[in-house]
N, C-alpha and C positions, 0 to 999 in steps of 0.2 A: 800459316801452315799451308801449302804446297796442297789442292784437295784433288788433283788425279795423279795420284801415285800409282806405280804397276806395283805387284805382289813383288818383282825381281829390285825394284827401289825401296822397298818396305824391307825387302828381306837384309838389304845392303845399309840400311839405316839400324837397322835390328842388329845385324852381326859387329857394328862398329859400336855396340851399346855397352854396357858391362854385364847385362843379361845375361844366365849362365840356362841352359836346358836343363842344368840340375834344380833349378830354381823350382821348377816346372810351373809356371808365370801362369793367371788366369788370362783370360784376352782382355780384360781392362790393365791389368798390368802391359800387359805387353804396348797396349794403346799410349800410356802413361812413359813406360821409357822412350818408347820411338819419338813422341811429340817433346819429350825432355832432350833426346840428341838432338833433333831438328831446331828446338831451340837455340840448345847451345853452339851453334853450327852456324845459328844465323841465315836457318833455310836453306844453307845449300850444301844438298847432298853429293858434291864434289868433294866435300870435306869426308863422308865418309865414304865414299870410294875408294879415294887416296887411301882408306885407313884399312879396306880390307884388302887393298893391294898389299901392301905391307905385310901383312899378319898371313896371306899367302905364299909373299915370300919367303918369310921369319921362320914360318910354322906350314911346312907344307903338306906334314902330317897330319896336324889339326884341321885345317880348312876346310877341308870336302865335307867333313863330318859338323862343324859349327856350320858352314854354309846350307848343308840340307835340312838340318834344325832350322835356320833361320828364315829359309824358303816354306817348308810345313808351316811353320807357325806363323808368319805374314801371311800363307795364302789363308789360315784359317780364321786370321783377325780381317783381314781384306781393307782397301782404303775407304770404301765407301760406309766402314763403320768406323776408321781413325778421322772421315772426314766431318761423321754426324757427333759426334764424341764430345 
């Protein structure tokens, strides 16, 4: 696991997740799906880059509003607690 991730990589690994805001996720959940995409990914967060590019273009209604969810809730888990985790 990748252990200096920014809030704006966490939030980008978060928004590529199946995680919904409706969930309304506690911060170990939230810690749990990020380190489960990253796994599945193989560590590299090009992989979900790529994926919220897409879902930007696809959905460019959606986006701003999943993206700012995604950014709040990364900065509030932070990596230096996905890192101790």
């Amino acid at each position: 696991m990748p252990t200096a991730m920014s809030v704006s990589e966490l939030a980008e690994v978060l928004f590529a997740s199946p995680l919904q805001a409706s969930d309304d996720p506690s911060p170990d959940r939230v810690r749990e799906v990020i380190e489960d995409r990253l796994r599945a990914c193989d560590e590299d967060i090009t992989e979900c880059v790529a994926c919220v590019a897409q879902e930007a273009g696809d959905h460019p209604e959606a986006y701003r509003e999943r993206m700012r969810w995604a950014l709040r809730t990364a900065d509030r888990v932070g990596s230096g607690a996905l890192a101790a985790h």
